[in-house]
PDB file of N, H, CA, C and O in Angstrom:
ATOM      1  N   UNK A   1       0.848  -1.184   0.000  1.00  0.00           N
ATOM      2  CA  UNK A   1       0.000   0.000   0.000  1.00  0.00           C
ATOM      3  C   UNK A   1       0.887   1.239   0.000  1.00  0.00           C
ATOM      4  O   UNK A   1       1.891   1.193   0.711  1.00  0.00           O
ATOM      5  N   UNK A   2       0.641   2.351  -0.714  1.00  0.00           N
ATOM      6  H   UNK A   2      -0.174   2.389  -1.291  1.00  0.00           H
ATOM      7  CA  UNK A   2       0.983   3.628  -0.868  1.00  0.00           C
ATOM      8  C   UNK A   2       1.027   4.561  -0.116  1.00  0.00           C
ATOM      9  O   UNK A   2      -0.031   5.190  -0.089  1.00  0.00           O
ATOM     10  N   UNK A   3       1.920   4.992   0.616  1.00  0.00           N
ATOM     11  H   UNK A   3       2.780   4.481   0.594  1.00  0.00           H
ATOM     12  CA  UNK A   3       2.445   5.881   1.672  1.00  0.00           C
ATOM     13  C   UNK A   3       1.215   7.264   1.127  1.00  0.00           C
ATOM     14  O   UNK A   3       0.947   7.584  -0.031  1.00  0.00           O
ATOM     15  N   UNK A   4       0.609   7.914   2.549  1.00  0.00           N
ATOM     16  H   UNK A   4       0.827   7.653   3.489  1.00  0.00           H
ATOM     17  CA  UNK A   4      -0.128   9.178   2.141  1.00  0.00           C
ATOM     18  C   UNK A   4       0.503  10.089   2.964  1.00  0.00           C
ATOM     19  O   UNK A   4       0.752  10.022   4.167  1.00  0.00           O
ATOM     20  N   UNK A   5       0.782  11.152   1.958  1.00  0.00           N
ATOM     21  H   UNK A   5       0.580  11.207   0.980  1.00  0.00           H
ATOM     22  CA  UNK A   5       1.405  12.349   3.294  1.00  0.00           C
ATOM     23  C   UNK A   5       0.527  12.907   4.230  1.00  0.00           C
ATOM     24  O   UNK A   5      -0.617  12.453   4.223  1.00  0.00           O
ATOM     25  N   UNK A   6       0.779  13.722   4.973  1.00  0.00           N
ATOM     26  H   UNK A   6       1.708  14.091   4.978  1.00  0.00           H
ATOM     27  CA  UNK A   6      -0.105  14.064   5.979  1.00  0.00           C
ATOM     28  C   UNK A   6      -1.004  15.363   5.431  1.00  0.00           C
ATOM     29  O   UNK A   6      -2.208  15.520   5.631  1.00  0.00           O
ATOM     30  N   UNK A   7      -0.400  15.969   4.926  1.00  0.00           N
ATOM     31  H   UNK A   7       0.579  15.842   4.763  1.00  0.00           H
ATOM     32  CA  UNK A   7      -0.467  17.295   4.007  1.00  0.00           C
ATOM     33  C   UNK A   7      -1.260  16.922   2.463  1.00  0.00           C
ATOM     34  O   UNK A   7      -1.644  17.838   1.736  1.00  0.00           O
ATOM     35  N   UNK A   8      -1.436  15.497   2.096  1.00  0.00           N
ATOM     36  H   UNK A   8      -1.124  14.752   2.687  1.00  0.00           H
ATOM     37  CA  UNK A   8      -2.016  15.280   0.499  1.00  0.00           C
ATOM     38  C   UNK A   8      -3.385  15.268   0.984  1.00  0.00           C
ATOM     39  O   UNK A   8      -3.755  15.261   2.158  1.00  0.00           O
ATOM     40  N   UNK A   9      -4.218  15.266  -0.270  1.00  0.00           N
ATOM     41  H   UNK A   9      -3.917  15.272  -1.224  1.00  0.00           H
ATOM     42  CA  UNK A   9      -5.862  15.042  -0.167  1.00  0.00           C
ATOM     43  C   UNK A   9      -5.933  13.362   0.652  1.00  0.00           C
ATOM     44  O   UNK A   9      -4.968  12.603   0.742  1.00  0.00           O
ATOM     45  N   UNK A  10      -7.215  13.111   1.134  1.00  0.00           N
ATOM     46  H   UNK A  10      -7.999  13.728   1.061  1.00  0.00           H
ATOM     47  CA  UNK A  10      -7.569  12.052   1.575  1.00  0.00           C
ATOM     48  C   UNK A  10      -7.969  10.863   0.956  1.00  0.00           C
ATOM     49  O   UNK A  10      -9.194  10.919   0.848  1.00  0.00           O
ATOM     50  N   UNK A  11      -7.490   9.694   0.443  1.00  0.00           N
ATOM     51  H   UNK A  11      -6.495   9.649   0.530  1.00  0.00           H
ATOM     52  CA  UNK A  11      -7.663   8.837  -0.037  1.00  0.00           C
ATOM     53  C   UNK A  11      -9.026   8.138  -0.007  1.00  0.00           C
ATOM     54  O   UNK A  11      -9.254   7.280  -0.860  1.00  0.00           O
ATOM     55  N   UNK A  12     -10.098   8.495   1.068  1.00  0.00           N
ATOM     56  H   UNK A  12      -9.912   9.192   1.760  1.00  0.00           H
ATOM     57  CA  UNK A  12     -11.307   8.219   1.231  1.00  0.00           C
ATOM     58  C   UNK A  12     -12.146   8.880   0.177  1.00  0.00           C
ATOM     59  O   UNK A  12     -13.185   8.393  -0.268  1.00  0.00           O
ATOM     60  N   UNK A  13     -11.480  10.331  -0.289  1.00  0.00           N
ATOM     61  H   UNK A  13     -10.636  10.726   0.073  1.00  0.00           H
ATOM     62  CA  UNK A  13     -12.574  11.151  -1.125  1.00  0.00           C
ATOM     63  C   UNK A  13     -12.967  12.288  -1.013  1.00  0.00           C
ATOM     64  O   UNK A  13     -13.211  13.129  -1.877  1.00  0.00           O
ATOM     65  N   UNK A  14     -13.063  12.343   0.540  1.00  0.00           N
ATOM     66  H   UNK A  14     -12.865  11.659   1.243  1.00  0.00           H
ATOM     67  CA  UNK A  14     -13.785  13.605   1.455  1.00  0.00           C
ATOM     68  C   UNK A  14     -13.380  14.984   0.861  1.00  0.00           C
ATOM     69  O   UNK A  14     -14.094  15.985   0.908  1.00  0.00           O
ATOM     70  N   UNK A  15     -12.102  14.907   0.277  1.00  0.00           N
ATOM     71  H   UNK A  15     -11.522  14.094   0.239  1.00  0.00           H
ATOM     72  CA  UNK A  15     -11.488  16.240  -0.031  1.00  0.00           C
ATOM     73  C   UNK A  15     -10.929  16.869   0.946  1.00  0.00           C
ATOM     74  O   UNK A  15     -10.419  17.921   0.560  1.00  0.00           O
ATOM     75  N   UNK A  16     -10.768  16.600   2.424  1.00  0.00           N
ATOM     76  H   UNK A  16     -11.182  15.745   2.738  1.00  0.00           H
ATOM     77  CA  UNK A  16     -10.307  17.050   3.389  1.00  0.00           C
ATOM     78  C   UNK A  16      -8.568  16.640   3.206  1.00  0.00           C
ATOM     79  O   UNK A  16      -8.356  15.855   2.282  1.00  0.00           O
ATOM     80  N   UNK A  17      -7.562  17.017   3.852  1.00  0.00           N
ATOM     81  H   UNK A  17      -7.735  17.655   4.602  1.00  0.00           H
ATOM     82  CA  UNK A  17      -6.550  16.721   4.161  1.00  0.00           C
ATOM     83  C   UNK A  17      -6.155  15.867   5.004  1.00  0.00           C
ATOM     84  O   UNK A  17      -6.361  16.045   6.205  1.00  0.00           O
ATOM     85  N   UNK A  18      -5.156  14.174   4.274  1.00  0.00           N
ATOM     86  H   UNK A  18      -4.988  14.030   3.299  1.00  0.00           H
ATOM     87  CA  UNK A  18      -4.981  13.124   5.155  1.00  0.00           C
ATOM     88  C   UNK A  18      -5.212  13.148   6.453  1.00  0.00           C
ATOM     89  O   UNK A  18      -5.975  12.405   7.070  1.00  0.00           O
ATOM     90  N   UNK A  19      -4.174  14.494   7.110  1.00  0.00           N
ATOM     91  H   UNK A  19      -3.555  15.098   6.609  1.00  0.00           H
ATOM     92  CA  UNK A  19      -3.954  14.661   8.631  1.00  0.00           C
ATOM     93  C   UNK A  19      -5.563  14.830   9.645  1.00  0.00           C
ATOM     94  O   UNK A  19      -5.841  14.241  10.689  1.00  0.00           O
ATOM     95  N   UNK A  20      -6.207  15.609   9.052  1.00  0.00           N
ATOM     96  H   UNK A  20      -5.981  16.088   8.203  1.00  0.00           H
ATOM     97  CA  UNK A  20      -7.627  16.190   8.899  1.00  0.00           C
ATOM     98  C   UNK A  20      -8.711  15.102   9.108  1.00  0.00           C
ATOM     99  O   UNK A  20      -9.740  15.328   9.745  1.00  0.00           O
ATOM    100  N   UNK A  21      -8.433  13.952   8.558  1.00  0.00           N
ATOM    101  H   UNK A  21      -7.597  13.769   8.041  1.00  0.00           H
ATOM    102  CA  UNK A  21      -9.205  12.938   7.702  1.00  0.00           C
ATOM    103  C   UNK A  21      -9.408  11.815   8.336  1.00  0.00           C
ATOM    104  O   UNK A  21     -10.388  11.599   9.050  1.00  0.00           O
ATOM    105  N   UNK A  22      -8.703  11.211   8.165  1.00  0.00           N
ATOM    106  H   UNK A  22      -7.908  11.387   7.585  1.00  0.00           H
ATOM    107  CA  UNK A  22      -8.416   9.121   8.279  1.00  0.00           C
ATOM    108  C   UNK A  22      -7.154   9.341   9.164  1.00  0.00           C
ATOM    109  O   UNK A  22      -6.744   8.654  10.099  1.00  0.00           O
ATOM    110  N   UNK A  23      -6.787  10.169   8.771  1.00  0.00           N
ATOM    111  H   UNK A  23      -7.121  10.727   8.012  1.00  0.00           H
ATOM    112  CA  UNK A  23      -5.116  10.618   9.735  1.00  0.00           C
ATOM    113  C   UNK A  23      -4.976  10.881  10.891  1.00  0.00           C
ATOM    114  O   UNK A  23      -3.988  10.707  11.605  1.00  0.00           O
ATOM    115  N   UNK A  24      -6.256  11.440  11.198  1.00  0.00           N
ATOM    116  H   UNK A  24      -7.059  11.581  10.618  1.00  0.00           H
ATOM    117  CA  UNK A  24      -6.712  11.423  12.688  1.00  0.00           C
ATOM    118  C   UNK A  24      -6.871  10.251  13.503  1.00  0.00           C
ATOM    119  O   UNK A  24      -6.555  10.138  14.688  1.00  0.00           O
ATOM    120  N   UNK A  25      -7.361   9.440  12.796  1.00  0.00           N
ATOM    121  H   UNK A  25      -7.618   9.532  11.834  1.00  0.00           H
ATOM    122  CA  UNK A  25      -7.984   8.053  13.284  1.00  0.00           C
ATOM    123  C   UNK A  25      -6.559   7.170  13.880  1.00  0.00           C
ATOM    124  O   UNK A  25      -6.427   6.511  14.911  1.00  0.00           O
ATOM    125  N   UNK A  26      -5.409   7.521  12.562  1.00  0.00           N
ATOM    126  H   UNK A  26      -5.516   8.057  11.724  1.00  0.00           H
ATOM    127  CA  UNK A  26      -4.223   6.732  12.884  1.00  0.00           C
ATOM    128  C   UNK A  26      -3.493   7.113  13.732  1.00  0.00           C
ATOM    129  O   UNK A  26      -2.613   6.288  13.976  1.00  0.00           O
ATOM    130  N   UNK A  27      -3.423   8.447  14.600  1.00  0.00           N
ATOM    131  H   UNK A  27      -4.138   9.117  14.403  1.00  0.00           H
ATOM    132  CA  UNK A  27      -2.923   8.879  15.535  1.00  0.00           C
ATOM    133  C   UNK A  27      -3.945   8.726  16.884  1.00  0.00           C
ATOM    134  O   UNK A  27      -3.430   8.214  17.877  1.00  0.00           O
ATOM    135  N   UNK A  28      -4.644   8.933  16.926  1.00  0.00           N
ATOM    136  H   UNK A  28      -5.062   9.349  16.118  1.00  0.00           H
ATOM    137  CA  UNK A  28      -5.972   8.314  17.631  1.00  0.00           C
ATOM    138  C   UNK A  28      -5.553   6.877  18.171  1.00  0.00           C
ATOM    139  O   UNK A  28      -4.663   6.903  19.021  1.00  0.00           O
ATOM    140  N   UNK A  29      -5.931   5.923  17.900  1.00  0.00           N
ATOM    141  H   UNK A  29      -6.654   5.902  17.210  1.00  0.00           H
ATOM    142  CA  UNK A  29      -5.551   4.850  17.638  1.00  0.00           C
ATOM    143  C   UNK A  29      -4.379   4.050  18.404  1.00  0.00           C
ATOM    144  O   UNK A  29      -4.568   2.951  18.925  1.00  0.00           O
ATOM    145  N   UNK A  30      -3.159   4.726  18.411  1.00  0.00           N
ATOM    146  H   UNK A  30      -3.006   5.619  17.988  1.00  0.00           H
ATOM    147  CA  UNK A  30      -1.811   4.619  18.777  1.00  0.00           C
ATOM    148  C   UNK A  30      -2.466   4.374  20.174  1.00  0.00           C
ATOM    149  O   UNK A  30      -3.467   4.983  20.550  1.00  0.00           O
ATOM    150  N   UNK A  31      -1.948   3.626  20.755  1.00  0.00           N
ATOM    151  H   UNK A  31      -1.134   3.132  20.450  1.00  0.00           H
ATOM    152  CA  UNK A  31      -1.620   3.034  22.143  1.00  0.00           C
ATOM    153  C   UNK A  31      -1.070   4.162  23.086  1.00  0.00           C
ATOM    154  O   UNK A  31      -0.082   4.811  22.740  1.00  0.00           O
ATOM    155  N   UNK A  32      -1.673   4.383  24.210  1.00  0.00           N
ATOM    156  H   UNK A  32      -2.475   3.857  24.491  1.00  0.00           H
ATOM    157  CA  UNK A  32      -0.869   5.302  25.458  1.00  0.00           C
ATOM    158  C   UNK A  32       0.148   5.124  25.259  1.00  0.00           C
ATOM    159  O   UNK A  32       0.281   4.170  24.492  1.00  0.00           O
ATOM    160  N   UNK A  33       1.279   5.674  25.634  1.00  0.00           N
ATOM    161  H   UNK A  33       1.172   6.449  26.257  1.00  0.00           H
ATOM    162  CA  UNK A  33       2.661   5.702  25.821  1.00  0.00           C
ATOM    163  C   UNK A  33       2.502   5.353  27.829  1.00  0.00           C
ATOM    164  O   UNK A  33       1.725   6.052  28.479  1.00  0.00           O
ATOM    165  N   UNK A  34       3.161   4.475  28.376  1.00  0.00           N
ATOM    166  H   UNK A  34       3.793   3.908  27.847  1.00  0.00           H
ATOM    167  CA  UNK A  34       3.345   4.228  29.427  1.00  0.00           C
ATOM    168  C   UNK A  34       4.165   5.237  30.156  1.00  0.00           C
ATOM    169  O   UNK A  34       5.110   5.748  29.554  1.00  0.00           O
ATOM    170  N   UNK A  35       3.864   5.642  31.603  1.00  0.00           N
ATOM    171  H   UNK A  35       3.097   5.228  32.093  1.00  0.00           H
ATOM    172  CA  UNK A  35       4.116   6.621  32.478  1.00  0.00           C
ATOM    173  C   UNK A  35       5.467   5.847  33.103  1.00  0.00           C
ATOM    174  O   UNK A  35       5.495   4.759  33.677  1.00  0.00           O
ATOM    175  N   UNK A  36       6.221   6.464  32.903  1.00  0.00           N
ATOM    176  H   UNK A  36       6.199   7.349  32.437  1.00  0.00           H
ATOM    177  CA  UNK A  36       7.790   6.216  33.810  1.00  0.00           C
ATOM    178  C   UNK A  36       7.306   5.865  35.041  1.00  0.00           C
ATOM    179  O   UNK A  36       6.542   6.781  35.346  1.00  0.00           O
ATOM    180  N   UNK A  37       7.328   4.684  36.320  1.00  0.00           N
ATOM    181  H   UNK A  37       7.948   3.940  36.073  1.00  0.00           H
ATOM    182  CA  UNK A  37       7.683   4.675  37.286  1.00  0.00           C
ATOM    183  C   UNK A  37       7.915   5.619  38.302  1.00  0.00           C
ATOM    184  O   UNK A  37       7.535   5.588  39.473  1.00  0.00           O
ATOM    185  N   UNK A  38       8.579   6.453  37.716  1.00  0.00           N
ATOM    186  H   UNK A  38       8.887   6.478  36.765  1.00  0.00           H
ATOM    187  CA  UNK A  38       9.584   7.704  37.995  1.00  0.00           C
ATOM    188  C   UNK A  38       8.692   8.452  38.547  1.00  0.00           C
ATOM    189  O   UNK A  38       8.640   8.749  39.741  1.00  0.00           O
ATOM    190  N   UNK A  39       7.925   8.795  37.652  1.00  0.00           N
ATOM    191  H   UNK A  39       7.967   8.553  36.683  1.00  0.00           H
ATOM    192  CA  UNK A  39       6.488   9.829  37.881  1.00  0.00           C
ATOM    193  C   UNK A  39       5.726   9.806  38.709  1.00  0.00           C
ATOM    194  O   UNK A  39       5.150  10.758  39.237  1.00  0.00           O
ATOM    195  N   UNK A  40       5.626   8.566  38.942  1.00  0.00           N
ATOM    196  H   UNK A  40       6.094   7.793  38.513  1.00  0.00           H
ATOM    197  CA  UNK A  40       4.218   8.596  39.707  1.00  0.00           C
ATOM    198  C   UNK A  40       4.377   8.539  41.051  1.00  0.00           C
ATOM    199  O   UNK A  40       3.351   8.095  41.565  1.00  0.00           O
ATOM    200  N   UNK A  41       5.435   8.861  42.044  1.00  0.00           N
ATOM    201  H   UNK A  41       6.269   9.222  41.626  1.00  0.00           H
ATOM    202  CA  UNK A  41       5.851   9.381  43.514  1.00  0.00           C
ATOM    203  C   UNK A  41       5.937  10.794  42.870  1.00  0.00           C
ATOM    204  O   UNK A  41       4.828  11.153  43.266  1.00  0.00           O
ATOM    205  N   UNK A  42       6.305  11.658  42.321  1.00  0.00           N
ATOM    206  H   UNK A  42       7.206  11.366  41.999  1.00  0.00           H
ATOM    207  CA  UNK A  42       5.885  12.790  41.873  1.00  0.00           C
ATOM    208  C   UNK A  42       4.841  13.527  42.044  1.00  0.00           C
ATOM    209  O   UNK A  42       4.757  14.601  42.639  1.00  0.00           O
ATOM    210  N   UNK A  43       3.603  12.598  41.214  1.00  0.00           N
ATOM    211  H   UNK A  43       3.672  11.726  40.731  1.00  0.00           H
ATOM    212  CA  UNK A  43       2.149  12.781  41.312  1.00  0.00           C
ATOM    213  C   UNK A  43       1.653  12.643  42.726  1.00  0.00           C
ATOM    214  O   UNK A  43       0.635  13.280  42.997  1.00  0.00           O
ATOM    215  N   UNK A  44       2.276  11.826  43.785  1.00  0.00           N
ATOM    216  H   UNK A  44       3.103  11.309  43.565  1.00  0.00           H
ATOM    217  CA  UNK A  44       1.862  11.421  44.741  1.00  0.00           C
ATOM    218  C   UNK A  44       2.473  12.924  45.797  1.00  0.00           C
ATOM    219  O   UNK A  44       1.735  13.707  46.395  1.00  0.00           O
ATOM    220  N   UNK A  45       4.038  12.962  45.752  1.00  0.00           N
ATOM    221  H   UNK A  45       4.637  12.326  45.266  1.00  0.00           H
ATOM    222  CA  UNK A  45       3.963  14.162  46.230  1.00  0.00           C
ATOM    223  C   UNK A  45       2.676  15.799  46.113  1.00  0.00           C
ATOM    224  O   UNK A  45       2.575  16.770  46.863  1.00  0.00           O
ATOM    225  N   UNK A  46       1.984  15.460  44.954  1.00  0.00           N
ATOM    226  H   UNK A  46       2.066  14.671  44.345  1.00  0.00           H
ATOM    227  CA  UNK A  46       1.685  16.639  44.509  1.00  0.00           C
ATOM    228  C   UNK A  46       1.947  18.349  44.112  1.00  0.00           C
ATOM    229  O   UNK A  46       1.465  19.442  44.409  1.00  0.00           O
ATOM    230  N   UNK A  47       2.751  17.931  43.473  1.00  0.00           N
ATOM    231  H   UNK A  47       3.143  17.043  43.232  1.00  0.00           H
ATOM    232  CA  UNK A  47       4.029  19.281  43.054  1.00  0.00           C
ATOM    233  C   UNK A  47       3.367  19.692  41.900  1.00  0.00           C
ATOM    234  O   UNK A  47       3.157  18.950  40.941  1.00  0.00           O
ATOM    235  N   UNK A  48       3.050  20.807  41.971  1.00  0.00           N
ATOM    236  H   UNK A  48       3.221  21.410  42.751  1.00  0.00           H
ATOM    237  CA  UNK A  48       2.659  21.873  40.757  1.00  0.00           C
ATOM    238  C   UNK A  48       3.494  22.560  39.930  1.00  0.00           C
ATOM    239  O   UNK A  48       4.485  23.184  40.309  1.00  0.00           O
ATOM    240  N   UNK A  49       2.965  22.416  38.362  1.00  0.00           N
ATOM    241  H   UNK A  49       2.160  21.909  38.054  1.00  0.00           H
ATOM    242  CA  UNK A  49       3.799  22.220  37.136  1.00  0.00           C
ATOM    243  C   UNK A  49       4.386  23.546  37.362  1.00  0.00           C
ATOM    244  O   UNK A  49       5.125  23.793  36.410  1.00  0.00           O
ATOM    245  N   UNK A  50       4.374  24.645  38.339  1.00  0.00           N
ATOM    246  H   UNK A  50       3.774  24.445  39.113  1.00  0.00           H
ATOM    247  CA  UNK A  50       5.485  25.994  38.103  1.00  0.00           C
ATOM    248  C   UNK A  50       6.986  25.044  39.133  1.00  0.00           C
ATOM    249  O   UNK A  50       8.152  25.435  39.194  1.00  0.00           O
ATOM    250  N   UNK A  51       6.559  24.124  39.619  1.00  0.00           N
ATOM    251  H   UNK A  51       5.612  23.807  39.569  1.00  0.00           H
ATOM    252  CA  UNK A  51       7.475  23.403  40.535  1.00  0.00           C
ATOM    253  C   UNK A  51       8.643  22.723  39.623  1.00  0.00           C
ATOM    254  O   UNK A  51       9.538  22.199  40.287  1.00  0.00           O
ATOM    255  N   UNK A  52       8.744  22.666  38.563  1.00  0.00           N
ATOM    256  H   UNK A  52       8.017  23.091  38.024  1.00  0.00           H
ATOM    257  CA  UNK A  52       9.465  21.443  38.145  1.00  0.00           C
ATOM    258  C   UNK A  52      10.813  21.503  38.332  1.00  0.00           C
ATOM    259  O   UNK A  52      11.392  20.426  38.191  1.00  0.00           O
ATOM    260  N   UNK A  53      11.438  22.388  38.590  1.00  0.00           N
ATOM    261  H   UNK A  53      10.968  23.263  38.704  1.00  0.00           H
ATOM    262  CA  UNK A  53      12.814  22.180  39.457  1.00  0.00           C
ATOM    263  C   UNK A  53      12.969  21.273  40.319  1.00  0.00           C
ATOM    264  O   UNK A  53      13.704  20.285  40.340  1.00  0.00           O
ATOM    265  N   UNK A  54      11.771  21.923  41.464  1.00  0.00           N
ATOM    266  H   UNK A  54      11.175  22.725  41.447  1.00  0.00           H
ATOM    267  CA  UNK A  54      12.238  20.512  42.376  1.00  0.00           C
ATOM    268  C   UNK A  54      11.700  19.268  41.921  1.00  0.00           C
ATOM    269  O   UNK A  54      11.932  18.337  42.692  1.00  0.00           O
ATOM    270  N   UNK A  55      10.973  18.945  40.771  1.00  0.00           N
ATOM    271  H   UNK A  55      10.785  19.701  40.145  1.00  0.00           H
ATOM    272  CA  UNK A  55      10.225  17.255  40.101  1.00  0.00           C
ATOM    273  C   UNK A  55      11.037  17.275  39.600  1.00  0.00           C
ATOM    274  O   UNK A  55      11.548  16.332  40.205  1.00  0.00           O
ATOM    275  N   UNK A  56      11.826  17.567  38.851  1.00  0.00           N
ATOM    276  H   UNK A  56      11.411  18.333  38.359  1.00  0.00           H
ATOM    277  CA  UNK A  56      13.109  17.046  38.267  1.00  0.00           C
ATOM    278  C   UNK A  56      14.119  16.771  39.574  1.00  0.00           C
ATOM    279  O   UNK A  56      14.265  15.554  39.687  1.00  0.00           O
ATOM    280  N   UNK A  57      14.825  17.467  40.544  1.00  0.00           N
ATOM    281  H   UNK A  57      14.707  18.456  40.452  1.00  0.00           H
ATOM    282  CA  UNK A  57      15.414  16.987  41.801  1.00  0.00           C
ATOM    283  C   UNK A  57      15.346  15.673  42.355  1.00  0.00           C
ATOM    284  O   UNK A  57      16.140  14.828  42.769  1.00  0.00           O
ATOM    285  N   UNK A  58      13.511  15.870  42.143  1.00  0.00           N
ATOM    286  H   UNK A  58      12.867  16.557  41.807  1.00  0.00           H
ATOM    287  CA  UNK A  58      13.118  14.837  43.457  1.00  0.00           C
ATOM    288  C   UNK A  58      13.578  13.609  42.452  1.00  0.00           C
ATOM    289  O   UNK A  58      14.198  12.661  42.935  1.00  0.00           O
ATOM    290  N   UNK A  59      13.141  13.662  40.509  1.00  0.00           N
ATOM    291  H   UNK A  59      12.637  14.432  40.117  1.00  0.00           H
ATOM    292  CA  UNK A  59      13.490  12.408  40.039  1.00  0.00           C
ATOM    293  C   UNK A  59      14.588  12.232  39.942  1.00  0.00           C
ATOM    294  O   UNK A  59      14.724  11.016  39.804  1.00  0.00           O
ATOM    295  N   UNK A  60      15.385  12.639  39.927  1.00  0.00           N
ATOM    296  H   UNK A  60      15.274  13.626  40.039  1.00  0.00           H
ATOM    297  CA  UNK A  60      16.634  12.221  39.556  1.00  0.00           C
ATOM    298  C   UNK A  60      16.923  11.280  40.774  1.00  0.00           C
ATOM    299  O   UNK A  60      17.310  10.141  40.513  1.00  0.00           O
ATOM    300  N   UNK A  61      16.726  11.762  42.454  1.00  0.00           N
ATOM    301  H   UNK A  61      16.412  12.687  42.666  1.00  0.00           H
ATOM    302  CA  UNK A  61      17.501  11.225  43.661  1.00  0.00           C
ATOM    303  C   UNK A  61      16.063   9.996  43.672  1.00  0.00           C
ATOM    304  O   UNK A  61      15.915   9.437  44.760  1.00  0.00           O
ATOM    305  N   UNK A  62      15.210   9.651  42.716  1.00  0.00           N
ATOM    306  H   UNK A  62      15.330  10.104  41.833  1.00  0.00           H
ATOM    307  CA  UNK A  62      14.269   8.346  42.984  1.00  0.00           C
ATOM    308  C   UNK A  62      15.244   7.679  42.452  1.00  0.00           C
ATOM    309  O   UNK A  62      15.666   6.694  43.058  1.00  0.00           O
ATOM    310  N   UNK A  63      15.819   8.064  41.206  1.00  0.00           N
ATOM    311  H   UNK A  63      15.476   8.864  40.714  1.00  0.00           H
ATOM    312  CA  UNK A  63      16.425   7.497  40.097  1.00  0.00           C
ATOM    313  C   UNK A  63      17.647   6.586  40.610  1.00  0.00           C
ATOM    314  O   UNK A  63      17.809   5.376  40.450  1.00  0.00           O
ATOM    315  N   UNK A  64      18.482   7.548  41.293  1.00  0.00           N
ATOM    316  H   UNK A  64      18.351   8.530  41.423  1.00  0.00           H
ATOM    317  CA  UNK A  64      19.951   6.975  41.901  1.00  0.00           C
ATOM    318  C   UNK A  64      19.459   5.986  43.016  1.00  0.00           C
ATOM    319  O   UNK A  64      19.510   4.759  43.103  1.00  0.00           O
ATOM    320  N   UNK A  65      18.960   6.978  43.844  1.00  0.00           N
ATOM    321  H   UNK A  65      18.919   7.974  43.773  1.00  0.00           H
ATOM    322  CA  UNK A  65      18.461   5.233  44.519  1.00  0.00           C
ATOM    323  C   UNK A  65      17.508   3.992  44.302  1.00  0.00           C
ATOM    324  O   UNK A  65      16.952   3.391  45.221  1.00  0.00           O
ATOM    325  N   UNK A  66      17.369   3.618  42.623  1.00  0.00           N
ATOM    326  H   UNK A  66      17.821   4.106  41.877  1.00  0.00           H
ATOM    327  CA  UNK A  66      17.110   2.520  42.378  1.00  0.00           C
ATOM    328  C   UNK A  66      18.157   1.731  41.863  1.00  0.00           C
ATOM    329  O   UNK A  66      17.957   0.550  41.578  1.00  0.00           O
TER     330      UNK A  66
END
């Protein structure tokens, strides 16, 4: 089968743009990406995203001591 760019018309017809289209569906689709370990004593601390100095700190010293 024939590679569609993301940017060409839609192979369905619609006239919409791949990405727009059916292209959605294939990104859609894709499986969660799994949450690092790492993270989730993070989440548990409850540190707010202007915090991430110290969430980066705190991961790194989860990190070394595994």
């Amino acid at each position: 089968m024939k590679t569609v760019g993301r940017n060409a018309a839609c192979p369905c017809g619609s006239g919409k743009k791949y990405k727009r289209c059916c292209g959605v569906q294939t990104v859609e689709s894709s499986p969660p990406r799994a949450i690092p370990s790492v993270y989730q004593p993070i989440a548990a601390h409850g540190y707010a995203p202007w915090q991430i100095g110290e969430m980066i700190r705190f991961a790194e010293q989860t990190l070394r001591a595994q």
